[in-house]
C-alpha positions as CSV (number, residue, x, y, z in Angstrom):
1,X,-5.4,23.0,23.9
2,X,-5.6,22.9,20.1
3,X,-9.2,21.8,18.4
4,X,-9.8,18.4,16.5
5,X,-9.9,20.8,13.6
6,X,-5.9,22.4,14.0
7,X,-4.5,18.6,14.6
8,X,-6.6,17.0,11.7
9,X,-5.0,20.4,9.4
10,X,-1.5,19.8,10.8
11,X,-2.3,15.5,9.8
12,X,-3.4,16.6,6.4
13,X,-0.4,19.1,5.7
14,X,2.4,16.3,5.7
15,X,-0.1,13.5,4.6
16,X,-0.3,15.7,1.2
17,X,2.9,16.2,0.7
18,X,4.0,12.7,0.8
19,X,1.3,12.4,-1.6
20,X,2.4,14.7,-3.6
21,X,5.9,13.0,-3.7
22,X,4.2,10.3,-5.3
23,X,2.0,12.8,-8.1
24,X,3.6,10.8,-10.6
25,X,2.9,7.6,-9.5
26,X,-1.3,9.0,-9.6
27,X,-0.8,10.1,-13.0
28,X,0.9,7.1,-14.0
29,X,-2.2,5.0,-12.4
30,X,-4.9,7.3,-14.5
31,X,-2.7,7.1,-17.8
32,X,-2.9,3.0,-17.2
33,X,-6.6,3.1,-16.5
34,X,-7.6,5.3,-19.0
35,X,-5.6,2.6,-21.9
36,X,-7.5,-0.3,-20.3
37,X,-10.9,1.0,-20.2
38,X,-10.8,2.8,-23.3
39,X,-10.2,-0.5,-25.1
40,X,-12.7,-2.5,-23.5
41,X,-11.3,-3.5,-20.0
42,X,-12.6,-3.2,-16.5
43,X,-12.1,-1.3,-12.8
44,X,-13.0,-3.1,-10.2
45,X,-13.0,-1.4,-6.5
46,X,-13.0,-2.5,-3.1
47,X,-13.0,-1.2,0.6
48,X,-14.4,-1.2,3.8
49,X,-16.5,1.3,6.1
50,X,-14.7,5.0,4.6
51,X,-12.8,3.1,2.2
52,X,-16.0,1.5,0.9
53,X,-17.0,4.9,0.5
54,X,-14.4,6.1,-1.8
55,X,-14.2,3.1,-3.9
56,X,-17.6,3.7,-5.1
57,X,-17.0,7.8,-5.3
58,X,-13.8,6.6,-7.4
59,X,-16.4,4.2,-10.0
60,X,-19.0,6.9,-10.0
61,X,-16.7,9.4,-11.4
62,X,-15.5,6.8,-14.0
63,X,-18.9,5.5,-15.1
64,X,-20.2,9.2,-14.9
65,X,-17.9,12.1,-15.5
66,X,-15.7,13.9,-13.6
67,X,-13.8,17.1,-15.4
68,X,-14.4,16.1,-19.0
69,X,-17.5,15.0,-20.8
70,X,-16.8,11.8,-22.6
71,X,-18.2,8.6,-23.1
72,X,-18.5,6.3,-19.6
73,X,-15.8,3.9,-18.7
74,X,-16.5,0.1,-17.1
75,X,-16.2,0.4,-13.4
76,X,-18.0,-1.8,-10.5
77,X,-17.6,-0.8,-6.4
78,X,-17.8,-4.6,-5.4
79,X,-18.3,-3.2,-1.6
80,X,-21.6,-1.7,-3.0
81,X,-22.8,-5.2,-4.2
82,X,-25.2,-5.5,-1.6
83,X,-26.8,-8.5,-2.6
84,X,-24.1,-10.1,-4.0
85,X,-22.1,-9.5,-0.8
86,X,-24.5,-10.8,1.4
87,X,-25.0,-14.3,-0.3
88,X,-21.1,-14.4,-0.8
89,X,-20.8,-14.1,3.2
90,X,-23.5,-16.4,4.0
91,X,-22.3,-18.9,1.9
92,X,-18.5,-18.7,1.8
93,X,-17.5,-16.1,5.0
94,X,-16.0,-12.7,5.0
95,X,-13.0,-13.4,3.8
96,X,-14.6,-14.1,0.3
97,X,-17.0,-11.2,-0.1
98,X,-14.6,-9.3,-2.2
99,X,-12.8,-12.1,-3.6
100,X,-15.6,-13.9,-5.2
101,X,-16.5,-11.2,-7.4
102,X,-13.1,-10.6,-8.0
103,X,-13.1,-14.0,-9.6
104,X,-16.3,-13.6,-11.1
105,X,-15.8,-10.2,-13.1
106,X,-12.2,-9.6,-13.3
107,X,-10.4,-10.6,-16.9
108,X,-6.8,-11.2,-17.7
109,X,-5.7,-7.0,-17.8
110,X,-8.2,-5.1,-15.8
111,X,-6.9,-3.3,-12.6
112,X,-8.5,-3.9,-9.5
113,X,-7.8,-0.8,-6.8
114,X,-8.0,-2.1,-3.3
115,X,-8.1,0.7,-0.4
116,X,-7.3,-0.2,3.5
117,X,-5.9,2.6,6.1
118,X,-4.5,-0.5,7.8
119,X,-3.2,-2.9,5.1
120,X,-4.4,-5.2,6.5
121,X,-8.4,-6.4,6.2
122,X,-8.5,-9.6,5.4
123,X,-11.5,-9.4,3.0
124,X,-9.5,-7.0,1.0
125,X,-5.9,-9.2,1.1
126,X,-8.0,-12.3,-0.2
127,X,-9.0,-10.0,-3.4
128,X,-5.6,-8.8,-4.5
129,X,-4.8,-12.7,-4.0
130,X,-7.6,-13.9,-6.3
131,X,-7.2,-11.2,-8.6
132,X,-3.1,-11.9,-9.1
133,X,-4.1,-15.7,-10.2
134,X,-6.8,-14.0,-12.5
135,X,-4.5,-11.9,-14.2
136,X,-6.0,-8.9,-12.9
137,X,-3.2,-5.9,-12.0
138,X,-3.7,-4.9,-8.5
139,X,-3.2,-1.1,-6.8
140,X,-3.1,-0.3,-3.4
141,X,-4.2,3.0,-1.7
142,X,-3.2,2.4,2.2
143,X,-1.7,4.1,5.3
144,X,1.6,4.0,6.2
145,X,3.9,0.9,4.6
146,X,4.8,-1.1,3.9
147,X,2.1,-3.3,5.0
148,X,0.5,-6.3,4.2
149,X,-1.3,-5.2,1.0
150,X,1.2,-3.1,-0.2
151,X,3.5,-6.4,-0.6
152,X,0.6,-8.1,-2.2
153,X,-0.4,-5.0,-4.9
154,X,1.6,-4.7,-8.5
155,X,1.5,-1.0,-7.3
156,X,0.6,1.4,-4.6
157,X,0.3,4.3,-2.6
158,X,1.1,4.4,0.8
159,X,-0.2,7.5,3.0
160,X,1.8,8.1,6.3
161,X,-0.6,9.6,8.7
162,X,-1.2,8.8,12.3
163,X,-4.9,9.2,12.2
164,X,-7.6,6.8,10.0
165,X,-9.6,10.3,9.0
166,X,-6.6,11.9,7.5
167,X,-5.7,9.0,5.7
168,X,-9.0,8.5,4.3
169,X,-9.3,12.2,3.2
170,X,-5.8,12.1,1.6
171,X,-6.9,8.9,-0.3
172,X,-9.9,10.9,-1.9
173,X,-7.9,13.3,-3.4
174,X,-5.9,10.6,-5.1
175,X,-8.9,8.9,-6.5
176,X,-9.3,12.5,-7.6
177,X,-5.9,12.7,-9.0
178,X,-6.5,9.4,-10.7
179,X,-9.6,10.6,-12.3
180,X,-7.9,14.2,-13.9
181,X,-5.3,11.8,-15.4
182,X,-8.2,9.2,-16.5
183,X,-9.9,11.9,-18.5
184,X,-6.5,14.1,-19.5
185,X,-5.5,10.9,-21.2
186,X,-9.2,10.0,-22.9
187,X,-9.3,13.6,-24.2
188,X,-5.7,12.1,-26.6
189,X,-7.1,8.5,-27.1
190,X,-10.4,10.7,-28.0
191,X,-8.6,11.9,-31.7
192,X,-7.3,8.7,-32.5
193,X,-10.3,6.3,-31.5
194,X,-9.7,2.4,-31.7
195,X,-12.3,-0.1,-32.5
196,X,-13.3,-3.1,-30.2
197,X,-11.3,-4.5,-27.0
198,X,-7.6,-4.5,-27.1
199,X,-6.3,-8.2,-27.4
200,X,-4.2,-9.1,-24.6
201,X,-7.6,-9.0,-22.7
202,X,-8.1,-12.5,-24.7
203,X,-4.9,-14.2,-23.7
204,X,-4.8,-15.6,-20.5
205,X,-2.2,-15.1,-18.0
206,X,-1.4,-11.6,-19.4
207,X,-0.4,-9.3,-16.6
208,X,-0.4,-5.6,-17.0
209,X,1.5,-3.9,-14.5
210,X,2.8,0.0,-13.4
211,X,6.1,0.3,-12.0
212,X,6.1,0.1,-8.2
213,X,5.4,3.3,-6.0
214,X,7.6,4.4,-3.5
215,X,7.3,2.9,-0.2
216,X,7.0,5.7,2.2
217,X,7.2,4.2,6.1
């Protein structure tokens, strides 16, 4: 009988390489970011339980560092909001606790990055909603798809995986992937700095979007 350990290891073998199938897709996603928050824009990030967990890992590393010194980028975990999310689901219900800040922070060209292993959370559905009639360019970092969120996200990355764990460890090391393109690209926009925020952020409606990731049932 094999251990938790060999069947999470076998998981993890073909949940990487459908990730890495979709490197460029990650690279794209950091070259993006790195164009938006170097002018001025924002990340917003979002999860629940694990996924809650690797939004915030995915701001820390933004607002920090993570290979590269450089100067820190805008970046908010709305799932680490604690007060904030309390009064939002007192007052309004779950559905709104990400959604509501969504609304409240996100501006016509930041990217909001949901993660669900399901696709499905409602809480997390009702954000990419709110933040496509803000302007706001939605990715997706989910299990298998397509799924719910996936048809709601300008872009994302589907992980086939028949277990929540491995899908969540696969997900961190796109966040990490995401972050060596964030700072590969900073280190260029680093010898040609520009001065204030970049002006589509100041026309509303503007949507900034990747080209869609493949789907990968």
């Amino acid at each position: 009988m094999s251990s938790w350990i060999e069947d999470h290891t076998d998981e993890l073998a073909g949940a990487l390489a459908a990730l890495r199938e979709q490197s460029d897709v990650v690279d794209a996603w950091g070259t993006h970011l790195a164009d938006v928050l170097w002018d001025g824009g924002r990340l917003l990030a979002a999860g629940n339980g694990g996924s809650a967990a690797e939004a915030q890992h995915l701001t820390a590393e933004l607002v920090g560092r993570f290979l590269a010194e450089r100067r820190p980028l805008s970046a908010i975990a709305l799932s680490a909001e604690t007060s904030s999310l309390t009064a939002i689901v007192n007052d309004y219900g779950a559905e709104e606790m990400f959604a509501r800040q969504v609304e409240a922070h996100g501006r016509p060209g930041d990217v909001l990055v949901l993660l669900s292993t399901s696709g499905k959370s409602p809480n997390v559905l009702r954000a990419a909603e709110r933040a496509r009639d803000a302007g706001v360019t939605v990715w997706g970092l989910t299990g298998a798809g397509p799924n719910p969120l996936t048809r709601l996200c300008d872009d994302a990355i589907a992980v086939p995986a028949p277990s929540t764990a491995a899908v969540q460890a696969v997900h961190l090391v796109a966040v990490h992937g995401v972050c060596a393109a964030v700072d590969a690209r900073v280190g260029v926009l680093s010898e040609h700095p520009r001065v204030g925020v970049r002006a589509d952020r100041d026309r509303p409606g503007l949507r900034v979007t990747t080209r869609r990731a493949r789907r990968t049932a």
